[in-house]
BATI-779616 format. One record per residue: z, x negated, y of N, C-alpha, C, O in turn. Coordinates in steps of 0.02 Angstrom, whole numbers, padded with zeros to 5 digits, always signed. Last residue first. Layout:
N
ZXYZXYZXYZXY...
This chain:
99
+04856-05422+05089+04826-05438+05050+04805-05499+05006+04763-05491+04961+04940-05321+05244+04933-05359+05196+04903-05351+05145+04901-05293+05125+04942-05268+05390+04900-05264+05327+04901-05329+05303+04875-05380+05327+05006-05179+05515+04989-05252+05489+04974-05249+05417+05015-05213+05388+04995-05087+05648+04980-05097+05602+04980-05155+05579+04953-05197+05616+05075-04987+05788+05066-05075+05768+05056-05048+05688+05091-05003+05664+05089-04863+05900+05094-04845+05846+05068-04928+05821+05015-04932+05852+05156-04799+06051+05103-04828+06018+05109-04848+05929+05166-04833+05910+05223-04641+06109+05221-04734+06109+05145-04741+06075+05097-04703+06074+05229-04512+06106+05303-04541+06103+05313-04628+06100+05363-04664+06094+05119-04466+06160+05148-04475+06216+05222-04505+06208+05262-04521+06252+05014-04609+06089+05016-04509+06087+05087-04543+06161+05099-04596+06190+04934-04713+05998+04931-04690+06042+04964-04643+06084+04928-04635+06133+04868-04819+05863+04866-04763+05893+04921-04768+05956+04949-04822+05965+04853-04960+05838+04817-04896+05809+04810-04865+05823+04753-04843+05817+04853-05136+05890+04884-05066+05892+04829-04987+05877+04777-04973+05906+04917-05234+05746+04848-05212+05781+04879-05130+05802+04907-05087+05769+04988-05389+05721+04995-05326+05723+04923-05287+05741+04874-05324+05749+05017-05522+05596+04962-05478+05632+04967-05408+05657+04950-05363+05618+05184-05566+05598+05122-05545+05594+05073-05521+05634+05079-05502+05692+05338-05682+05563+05258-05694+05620+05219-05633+05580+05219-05645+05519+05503-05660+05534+05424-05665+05499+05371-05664+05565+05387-05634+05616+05660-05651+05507+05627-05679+05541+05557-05684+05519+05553-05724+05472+05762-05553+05449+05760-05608+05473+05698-05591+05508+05683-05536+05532+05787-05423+05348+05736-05458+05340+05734-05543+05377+05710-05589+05345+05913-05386+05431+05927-05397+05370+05858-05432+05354+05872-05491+05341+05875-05385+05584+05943-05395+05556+05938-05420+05466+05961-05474+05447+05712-05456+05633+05745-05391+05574+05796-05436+05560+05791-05493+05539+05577-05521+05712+05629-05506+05685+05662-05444+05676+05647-05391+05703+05427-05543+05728+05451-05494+05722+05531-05527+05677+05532-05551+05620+05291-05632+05824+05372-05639+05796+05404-05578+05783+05414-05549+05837+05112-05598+05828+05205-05586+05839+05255-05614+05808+05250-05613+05747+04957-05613+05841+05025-05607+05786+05079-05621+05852+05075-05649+05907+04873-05456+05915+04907-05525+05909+04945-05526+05848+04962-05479+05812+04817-05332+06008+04798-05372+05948+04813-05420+05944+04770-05458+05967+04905-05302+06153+04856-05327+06122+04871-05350+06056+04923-05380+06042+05012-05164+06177+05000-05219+06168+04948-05245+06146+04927-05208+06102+05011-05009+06281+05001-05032+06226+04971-05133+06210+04918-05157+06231+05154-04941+06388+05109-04986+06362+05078-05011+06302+05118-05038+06263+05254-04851+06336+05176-04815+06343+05126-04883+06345+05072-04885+06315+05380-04884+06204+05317-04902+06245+05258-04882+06266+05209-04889+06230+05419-04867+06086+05404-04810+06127+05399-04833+06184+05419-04793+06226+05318-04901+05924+05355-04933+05978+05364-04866+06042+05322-04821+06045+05312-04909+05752+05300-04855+05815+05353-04903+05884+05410-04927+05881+05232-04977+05623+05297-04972+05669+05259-04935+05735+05202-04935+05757+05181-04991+05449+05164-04959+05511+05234-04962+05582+05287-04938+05564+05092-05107+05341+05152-05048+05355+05153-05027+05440+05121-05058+05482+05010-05092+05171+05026-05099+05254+05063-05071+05278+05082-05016+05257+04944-05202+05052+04992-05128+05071+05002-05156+05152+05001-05211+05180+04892-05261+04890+04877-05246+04951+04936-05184+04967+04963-05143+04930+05014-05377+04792+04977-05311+04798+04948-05294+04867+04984-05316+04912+05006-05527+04771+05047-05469+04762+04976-05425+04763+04917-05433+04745+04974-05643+04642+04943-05625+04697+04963-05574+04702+04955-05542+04650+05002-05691+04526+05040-05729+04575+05015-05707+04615+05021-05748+04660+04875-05655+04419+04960-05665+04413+04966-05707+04472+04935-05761+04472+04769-05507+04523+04803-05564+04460+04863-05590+04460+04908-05563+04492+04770-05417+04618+04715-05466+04599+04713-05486+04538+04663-05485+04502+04890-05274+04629+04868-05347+04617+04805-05364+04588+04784-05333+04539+04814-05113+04672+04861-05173+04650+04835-05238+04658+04782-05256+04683+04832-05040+04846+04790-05045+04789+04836-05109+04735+04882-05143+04757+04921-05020+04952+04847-04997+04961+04808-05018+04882+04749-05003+04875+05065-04935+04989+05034-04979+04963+04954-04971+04933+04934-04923+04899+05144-04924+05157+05096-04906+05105+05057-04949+05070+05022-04993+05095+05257-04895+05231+05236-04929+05186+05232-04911+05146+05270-04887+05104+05313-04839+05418+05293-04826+05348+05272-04895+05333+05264-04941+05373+05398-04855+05513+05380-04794+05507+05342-04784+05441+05340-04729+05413+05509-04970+05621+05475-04966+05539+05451-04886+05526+05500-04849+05530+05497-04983+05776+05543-04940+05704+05477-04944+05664+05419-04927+05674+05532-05094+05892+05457-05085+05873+05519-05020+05801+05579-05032+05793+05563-05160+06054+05583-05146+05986+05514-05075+05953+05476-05034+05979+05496-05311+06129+05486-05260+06118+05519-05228+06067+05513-05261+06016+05505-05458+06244+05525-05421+06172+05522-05338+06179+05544-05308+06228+05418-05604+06264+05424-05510+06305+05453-05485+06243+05423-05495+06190+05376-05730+06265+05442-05700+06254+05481-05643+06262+05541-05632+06266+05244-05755+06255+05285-05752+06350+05356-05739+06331+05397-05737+06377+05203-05724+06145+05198-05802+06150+05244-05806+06228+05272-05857+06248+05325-05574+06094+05267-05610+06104+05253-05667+06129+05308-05684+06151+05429-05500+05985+05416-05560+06039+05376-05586+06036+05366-05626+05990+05488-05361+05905+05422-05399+05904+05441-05424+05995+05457-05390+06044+05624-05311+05813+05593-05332+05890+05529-05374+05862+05526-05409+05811+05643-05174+05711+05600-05243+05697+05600-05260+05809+05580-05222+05853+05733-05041+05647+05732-05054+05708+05691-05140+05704+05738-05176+05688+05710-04924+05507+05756-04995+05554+05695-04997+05611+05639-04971+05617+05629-04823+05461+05691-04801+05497+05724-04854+05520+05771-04840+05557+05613-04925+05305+05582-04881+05346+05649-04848+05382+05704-04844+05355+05664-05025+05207+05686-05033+05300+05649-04989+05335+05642-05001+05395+05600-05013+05087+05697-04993+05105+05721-05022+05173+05778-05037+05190+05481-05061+05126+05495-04987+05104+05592-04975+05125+05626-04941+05163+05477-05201+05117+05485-05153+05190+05511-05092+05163+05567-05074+05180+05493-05240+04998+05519-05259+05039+05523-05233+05116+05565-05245+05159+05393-05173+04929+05436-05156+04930+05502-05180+04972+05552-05145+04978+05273-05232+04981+05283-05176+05013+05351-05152+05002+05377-05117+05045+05314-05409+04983+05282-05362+04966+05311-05274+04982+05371-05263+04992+05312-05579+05055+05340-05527+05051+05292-05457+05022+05233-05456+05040+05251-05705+05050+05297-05658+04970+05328-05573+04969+05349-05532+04928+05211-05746+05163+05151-05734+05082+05193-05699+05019+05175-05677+04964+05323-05748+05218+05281-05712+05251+05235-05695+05177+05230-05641+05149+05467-05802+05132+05411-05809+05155+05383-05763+05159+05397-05719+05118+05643-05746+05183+05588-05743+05135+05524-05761+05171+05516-05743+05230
């Protein structure tokens, strides 16, 4: 599925999977789906909905602000904006926001 089609519900039934994020060096990281949230509705006809979703990596390193390659067994294959959020002692916590 295209990156512009996908909508929150399409993550929602992969909270608890497992996404590798590979960066431009080819460093792979496994990243778990931890939430999706949907942030407000559609614009109009053909424009989804705002929503974001959240992955926890358990990595104390925290990654730079980049897009990524994130693959998923059943999703495949998508590029996003991650941004890291948070922090604590079980990893780091990647945001990507869609709109």
């Amino acid at each position: 599925m295209a990156d512009d089609m996908l909508g929150c519900e399409n993550f929602e039934r992969h909270i608890g999977t497992t996404f590798v994020m590979t960066d431009e060096a080819g460093q792979a990281t496994d990243l778990v789906l931890t939430e999706a949230s949907a942030l407000g509705s559609s614009l109009g006809a053909g424009q989804r909905a705002q929503f974001s979703v959240l992955f926890k990596s358990s990595e104390a390193t925290i990654r730079p602000q980049a897009i990524y390659l994130l693959s998923h067994a059943e999703m495949g294959d998508m590029t996003l904006f991650l941004v890291p959020v948070a922090q604590d002692k079980a990893g780091v916590s990647y945001e990507a926001c869609f709109g």
